[in-house]
C-alpha positions in Angstrom: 32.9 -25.1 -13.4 35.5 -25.3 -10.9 34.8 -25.6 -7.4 35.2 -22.1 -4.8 38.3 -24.5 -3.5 39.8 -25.0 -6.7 41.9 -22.1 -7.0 44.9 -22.6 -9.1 48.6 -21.3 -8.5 50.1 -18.5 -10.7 50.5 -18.9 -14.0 53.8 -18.5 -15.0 55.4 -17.2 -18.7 55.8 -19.7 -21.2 53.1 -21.9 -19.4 50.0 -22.8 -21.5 46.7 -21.5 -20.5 44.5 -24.7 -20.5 40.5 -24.9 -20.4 40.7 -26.6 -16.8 42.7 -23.6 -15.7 40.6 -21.0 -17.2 37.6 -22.8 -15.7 39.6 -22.8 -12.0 40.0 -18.9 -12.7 36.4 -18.6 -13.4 35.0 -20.6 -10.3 37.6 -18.4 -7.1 35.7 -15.1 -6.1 32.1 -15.7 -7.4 29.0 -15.2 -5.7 27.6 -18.5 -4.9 24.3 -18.1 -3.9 22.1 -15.5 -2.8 19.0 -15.2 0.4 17.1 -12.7 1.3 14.5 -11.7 3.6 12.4 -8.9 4.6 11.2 -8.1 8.2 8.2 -5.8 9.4 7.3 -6.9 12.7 8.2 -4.5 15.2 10.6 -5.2 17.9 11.3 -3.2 21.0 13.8 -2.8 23.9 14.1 -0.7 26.4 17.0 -2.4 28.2 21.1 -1.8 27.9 21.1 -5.7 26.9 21.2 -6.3 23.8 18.3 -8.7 22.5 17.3 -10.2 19.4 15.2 -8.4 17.0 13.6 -11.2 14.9 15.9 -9.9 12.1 17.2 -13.3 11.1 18.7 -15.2 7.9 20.3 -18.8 7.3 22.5 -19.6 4.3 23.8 -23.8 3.8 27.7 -22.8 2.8 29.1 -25.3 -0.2 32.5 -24.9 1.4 34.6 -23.6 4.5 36.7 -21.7 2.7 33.8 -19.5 1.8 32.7 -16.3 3.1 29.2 -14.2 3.4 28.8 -11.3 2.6 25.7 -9.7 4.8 24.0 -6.6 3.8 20.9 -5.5 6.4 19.0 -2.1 5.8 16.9 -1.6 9.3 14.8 0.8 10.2 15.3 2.7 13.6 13.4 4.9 15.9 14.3 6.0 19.2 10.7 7.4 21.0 12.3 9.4 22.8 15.8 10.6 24.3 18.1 12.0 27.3 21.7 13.5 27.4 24.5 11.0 25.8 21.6 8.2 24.8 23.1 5.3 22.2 21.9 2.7 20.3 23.6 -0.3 19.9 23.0 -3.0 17.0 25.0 -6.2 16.2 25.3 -8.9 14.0 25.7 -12.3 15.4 26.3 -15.6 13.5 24.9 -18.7 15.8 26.2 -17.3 19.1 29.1 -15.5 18.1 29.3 -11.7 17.7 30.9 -11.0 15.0 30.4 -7.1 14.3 28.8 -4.0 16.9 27.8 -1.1 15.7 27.2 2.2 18.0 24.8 4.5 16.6 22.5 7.5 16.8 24.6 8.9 19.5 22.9 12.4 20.6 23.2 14.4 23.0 20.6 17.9 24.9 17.6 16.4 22.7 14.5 15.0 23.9 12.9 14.3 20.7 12.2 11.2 18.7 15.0 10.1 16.1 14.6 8.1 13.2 17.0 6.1 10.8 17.7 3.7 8.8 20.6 1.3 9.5 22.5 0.2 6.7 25.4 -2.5 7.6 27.5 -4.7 5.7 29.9 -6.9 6.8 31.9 -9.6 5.2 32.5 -12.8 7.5 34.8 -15.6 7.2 32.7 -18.4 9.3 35.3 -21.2 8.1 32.2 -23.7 7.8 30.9 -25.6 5.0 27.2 -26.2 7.0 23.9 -23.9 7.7 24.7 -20.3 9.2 22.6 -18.5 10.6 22.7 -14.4 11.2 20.7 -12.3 13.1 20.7 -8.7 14.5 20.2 -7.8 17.7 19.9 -4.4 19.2 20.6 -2.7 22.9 19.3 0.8 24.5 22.0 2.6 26.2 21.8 4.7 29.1 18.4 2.9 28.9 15.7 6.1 28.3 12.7 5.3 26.1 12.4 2.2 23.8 14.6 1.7 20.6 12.3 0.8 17.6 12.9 -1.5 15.0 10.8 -1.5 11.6 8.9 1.3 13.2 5.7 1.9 11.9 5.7 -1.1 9.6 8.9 0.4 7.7 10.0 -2.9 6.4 14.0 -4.6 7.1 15.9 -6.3 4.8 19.1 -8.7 4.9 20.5 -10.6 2.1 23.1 -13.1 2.6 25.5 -14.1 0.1 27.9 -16.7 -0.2 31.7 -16.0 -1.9 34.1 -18.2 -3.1 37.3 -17.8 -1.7 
């Protein structure tokens, strides 16, 4: 099997299509490995900074020219709300943000809002070494605490790594 850096250059007419080039065909754009986790411990915050929610994977790359593709399902609940009130959830890799998300954005309601999160993001961390991503979440206009896995409802994220 080829390696995810072994991808060959166009095949051309009148060019012979050889096992070692089907194999490097067969080894670009393949899922490498999969991780997974699941979360149930809940996290609070009832500040405008965002902080980390516990939320938190690690993948060992095989090359640098691999990506991860990270898919989190997180439960949400704001207890309670004021006019204009936000949520605001990002994924970091290490110490580098490298997607925020703005959500539940309401307005006039004082009631409790529920939801669940569902993010993807693919990430190009040019890195052939142990990665590791975690979500973290902020309260704005501050208000009541945001909520994650409320109630015990469980999170997920999964982690893969792509050949590129």
């Amino acid at each position: 099997m080829a390696t995810p850096t072994n991808l060959p250059a166009a095949q051309t007419t009148g060019n012979v299509l050889t096992a070692a080039y089907m194999n490097d065909l067969r080894g670009a754009f393949r899922v490498l490995q999969v991780v997974s986790a699941q979360y149930s411990t809940q996290f609070q915050n009832n500040s405008n900074t965002y902080a980390d929610t516990g939320i938190t994977l690690s993948i060992t790359t095989q090359s640098n020219t691999s990506k991860v593709f990270a898919i989190a399902t997180i439960p949400i609940m704001k207890t309670s709300g004021n006019t204009q009130n936000a949520v605001g959830l990002r994924l970091v890799r290490g110490s580098t943000t490298v997607k925020t998300t703005g959500l539940m954005n309401y307005t006039d309601s004082l009631l409790q809002l529920r939801t669940v999160f569902t993010d993807t993001h693919l990430d190009s961390p040019a890195s052939a070494s142990t990665l590791t991503y975690k979500y973290q979440v902020a309260n704005f206009n501050n208000g009541d605490g945001v909520l994650t896995c409320a109630s015990n409802e469980p999170a997920t994220i999964t982690l893969m790594e792509v050949s590129a």
